[in-house]
C-alpha positions in Angstrom: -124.8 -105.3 -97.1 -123.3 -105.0 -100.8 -123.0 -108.3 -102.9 -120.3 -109.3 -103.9 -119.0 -110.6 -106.8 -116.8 -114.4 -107.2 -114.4 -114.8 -109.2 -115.1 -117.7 -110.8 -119.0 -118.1 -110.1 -122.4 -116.5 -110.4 -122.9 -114.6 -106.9 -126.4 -114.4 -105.2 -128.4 -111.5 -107.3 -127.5 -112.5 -110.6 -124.2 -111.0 -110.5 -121.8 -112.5 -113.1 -118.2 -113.8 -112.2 -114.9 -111.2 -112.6 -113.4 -113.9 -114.6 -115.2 -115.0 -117.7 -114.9 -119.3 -118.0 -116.2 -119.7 -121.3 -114.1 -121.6 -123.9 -113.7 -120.6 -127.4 -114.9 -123.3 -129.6 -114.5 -121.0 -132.7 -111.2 -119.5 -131.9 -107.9 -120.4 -134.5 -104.8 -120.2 -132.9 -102.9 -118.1 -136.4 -98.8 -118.2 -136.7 -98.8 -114.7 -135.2 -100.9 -115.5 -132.4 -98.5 -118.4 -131.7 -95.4 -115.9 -131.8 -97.0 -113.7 -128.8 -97.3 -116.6 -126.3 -94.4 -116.8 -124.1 -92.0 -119.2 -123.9 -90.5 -120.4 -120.5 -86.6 -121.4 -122.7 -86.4 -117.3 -122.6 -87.0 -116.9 -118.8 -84.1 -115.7 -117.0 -83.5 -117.3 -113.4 -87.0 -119.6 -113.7 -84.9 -122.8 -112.9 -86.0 -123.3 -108.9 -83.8 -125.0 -106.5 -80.1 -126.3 -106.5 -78.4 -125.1 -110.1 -76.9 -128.3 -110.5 -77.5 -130.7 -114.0 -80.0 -133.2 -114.0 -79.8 -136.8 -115.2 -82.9 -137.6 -116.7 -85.7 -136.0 -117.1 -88.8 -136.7 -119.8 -92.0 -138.4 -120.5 -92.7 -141.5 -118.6 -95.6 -144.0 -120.3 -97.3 -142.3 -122.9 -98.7 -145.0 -125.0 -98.8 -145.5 -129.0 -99.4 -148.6 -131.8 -96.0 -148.9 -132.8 -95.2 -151.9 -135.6 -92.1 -154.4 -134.5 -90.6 -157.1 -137.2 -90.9 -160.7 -136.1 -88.1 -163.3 -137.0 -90.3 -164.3 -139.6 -91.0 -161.1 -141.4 -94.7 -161.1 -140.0 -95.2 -157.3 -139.0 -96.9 -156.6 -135.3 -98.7 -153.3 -134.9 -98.3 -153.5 -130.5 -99.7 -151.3 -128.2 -96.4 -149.4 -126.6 -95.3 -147.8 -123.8 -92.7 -145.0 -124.3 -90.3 -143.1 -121.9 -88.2 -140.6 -123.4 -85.1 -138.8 -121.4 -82.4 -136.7 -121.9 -80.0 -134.9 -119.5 -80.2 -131.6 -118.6 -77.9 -129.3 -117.8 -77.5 -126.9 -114.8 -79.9 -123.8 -114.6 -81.5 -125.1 -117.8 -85.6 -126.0 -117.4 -88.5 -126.6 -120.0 -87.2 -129.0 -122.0 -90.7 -129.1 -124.5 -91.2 -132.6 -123.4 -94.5 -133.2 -125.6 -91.2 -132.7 -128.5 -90.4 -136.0 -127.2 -93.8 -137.4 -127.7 -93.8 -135.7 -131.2 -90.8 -137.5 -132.3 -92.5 -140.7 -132.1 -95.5 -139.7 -134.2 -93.2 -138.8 -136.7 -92.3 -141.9 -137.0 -94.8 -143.9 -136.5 -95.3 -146.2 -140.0 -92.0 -146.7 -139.0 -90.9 -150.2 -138.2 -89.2 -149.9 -135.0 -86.1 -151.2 -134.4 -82.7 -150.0 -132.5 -81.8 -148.4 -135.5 -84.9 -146.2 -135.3 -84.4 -145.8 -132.1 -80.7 -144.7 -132.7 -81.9 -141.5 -134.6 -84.4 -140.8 -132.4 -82.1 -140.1 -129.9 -79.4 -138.4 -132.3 -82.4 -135.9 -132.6 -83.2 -135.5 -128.7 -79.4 -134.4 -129.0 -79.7 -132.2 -131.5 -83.2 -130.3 -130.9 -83.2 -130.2 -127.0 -79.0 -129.8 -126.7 -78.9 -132.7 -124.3 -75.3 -134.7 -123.6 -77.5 -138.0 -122.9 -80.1 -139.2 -123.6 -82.6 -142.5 -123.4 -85.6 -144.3 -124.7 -87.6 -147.6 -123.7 -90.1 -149.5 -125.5 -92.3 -151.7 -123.4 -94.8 -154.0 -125.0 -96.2 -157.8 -124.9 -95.0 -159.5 -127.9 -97.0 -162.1 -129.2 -95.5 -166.0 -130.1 -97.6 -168.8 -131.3 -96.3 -171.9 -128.9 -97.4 -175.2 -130.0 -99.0 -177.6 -127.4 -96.2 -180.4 -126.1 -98.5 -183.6 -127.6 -101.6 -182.7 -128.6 -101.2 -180.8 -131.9 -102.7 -177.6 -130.7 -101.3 -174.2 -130.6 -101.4 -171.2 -128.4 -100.7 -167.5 -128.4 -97.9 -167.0 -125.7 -97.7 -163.3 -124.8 -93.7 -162.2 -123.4 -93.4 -158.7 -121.4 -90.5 -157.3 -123.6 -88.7 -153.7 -123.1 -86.1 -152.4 -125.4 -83.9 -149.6 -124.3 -82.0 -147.5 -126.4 -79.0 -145.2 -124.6 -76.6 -142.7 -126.0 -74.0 -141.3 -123.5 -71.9 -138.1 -123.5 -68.8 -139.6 -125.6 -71.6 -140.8 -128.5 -71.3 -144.4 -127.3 -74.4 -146.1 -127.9 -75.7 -149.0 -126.2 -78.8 -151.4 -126.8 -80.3 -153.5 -124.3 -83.4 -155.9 -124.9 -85.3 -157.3 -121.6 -87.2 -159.9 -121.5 -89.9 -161.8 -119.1 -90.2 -165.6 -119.6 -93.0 -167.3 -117.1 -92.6 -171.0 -116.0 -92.9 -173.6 -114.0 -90.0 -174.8 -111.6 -90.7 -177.9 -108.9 -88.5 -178.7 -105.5 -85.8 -181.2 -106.3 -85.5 -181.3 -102.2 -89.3 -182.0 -101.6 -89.2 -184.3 -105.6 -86.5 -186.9 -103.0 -88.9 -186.3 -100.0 -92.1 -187.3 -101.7 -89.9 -190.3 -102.9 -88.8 -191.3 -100.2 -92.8 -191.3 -98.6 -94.0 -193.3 -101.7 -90.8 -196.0 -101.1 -90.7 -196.6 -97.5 -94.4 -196.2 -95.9 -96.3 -196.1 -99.0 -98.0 -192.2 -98.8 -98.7 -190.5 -101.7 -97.0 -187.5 -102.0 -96.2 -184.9 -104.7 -93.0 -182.3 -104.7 -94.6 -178.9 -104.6 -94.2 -176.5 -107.7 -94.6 -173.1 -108.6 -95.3 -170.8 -111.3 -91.6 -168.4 -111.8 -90.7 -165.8 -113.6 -87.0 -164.9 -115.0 -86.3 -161.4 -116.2 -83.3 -161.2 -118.7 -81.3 -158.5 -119.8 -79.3 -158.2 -122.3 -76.7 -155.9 -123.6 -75.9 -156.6 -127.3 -72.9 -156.5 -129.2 -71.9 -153.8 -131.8 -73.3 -154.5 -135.2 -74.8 -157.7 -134.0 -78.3 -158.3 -133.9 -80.8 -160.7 -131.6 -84.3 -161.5 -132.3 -87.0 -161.5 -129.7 -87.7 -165.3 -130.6 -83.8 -166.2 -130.5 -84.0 -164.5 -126.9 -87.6 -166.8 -125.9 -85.0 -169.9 -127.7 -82.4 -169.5 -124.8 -84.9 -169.4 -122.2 -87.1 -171.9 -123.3 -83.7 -174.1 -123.8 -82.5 -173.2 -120.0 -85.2 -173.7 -118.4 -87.5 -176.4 -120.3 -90.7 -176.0 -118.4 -92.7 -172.9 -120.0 -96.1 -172.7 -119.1 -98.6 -174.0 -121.3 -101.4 -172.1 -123.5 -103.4 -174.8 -124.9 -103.7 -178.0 -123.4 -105.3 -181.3 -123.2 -105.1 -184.2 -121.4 -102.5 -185.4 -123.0 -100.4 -182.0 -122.6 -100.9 -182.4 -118.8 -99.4 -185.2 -118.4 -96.3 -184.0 -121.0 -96.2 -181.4 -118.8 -95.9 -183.0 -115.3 -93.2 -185.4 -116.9 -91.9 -182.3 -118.1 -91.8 -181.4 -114.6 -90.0 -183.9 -113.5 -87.3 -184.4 -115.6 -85.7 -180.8 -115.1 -86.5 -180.5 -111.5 -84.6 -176.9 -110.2 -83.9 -174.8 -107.3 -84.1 -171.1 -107.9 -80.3 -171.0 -108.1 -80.2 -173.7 -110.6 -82.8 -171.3 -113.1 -79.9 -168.6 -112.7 -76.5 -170.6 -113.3 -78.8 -172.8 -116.7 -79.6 -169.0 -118.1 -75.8 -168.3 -117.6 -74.7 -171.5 -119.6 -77.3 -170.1 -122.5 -76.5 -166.6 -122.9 -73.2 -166.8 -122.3 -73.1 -168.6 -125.1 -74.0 -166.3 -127.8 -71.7 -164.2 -129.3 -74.5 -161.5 -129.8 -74.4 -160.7 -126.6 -72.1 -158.5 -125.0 -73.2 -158.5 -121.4 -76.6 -160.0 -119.6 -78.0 -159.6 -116.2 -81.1 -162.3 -115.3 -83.2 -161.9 -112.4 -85.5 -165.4 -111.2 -88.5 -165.8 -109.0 -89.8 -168.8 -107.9 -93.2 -168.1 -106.2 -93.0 -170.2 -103.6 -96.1 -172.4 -102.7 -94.0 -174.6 -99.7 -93.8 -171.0 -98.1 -95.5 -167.6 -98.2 -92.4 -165.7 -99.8 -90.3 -166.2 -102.9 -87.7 -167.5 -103.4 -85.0 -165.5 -106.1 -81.5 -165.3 -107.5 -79.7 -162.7 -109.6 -76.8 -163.4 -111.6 -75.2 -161.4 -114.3 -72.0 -162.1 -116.9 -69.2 -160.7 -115.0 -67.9 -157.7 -117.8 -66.0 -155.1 -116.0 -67.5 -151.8 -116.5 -70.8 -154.0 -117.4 -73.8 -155.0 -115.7 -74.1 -155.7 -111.9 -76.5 -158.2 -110.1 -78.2 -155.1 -108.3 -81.7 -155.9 -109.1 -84.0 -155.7 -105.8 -87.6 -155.3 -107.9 -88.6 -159.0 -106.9 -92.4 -157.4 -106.7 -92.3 -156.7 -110.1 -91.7 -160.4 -110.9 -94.7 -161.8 -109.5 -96.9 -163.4 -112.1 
């Protein structure tokens, strides 16, 4: 019987492959070898499927050192995820998403900010011919926390996102979201371990739980709002951050701490309302609580959001995403 030859692999007898596998360590890719290879923006009819526009479509994750500004002026160089989208419209395809990625290089000794972030998108406009488009930055920010009695101090890392959106009419919005972890104990089972202690004489302690609120918040035009003012308004709802460093002493701080802003999940929601609603500096807000529940084997959560018409909704369902 005749041999025969693979494609892609030696065959029995020696007989070398059709297709030859090797790469070109030594090859330069010149200007005019660049101008022969084809380019899927001149295909006619490549766009498969319905030809209707698309909302979004990008790079989702690619990760990068970008530098952020603390309140203070200290400059962080933080490790960044990135999503970049634009619209696209109907029987268009091949946007060049790694353009997307490029932009970001470009401006990488750049200290980020929504301004940056502004003429990023103005150029995903431009360059790609998009009607929308979006960005989001997701890093952990770092904050030294100070210890509630013992002098020490702590690094406190926050899961922060900002998002960056520019709409067909040129109306740009900024939102910043923000994750602040603490602790929340049972006013219900605070009265019930009471009441044990008072009439038969049982010791008894309320159970408590390590909770999570997610804030978002839409922020006015020309105004601006720190990372550390946003970690100030949670901290000032909710009282009962966790702890980094701690001694003795910042136990006990901690479990009178405790007990002096007992709270209900609802209660987290409607003391994050009083706060932001507060600030001038922000236009909208949305916050999302978990309380991970150590009474019962689920959680127990609320969502509550400003109330602008036109604004943000309280449709968040991610509670999974809020476990901590």
């Amino acid at each position: 019987m005749k041999k025969k030859s693979m494609y892609l692999h030696e065959a029995p007898g020696g007989l070398a492959p059709l297709i030859n596998r090797a790469f070109d360590a030594q090859f330069e890719s010149t200007a005019a070898y660049r101008a022969t290879l084809p380019d899927m923006m001149d295909a006619v009819n490549a766009a498969a499927g319905s030809r209707v526009p698309i909302q979004q479509v990008g790079c989702a994750n690619f990760r990068l050192p970008l530098k952020f500004r603390a309140r203070d002026g200290k400059i962080h160089t933080l490790e960044t995820s990135v999503t970049g989208t634009v619209s696209l419209e109907a029987g268009l395809k091949g946007i060049n998403m790694g353009r997307i990625m490029r932009s970001f290089y470009e401006h990488a000794d750049e200290i980020f900010s929504f301004e940056v972030l502004r003429r990023l998108l103005a150029k995903y406009q431009r360059q790609i011919g998009s009607f929308e488009a979006r960005i989001k930055l997701s890093f952990s920010y770092p904050m030294l926390q100070p210890s509630l009695r013992s002098g020490l101090a702590g690094w406190q890392y926050y899961r922060v996102a900002y998002e960056a959106s520019v709409d067909r009419s040129g109306q740009f919005r900024r939102i910043i979201e923000f994750d602040f972890v603490y602790s929340s104990t049972c006013p219900c089972s605070a009265e019930l371990a009471e009441h044990a202690r008072s009439t038969r004489g049982a010791y008894a302690t309320p159970h408590a739980q390590r909770s999570k609120a997610r804030v978002r918040v839409v922020l006015a035009k020309g105004r601006s709002l720190a990372i550390e003012d946003l970690q100030r308004h949670c901290a000032q709802a909710l009282k009962t951050e966790t702890q980094v460093m701690v001694k003795r002493e910042d136990e006990q701080a901690f479990a009178e701490l405790n007990g002096a802003y007992i709270k209900f999940v609802e209660d987290a929601a409607r003391l994050l309302y009083r706060e932001l609603a507060g600030d001038k500096r922000i236009l909208d807000f949305q916050a999302a609580c978990s309380h991970l529940e150590s009474l019962h084997s689920h959680d127990a959560v609320s969502v509550i959001c400003k109330g602008v018409k036109g604004g943000l909704t309280a449709d968040f369902s991610d509670f999974q995403s809020l476990i901590c």
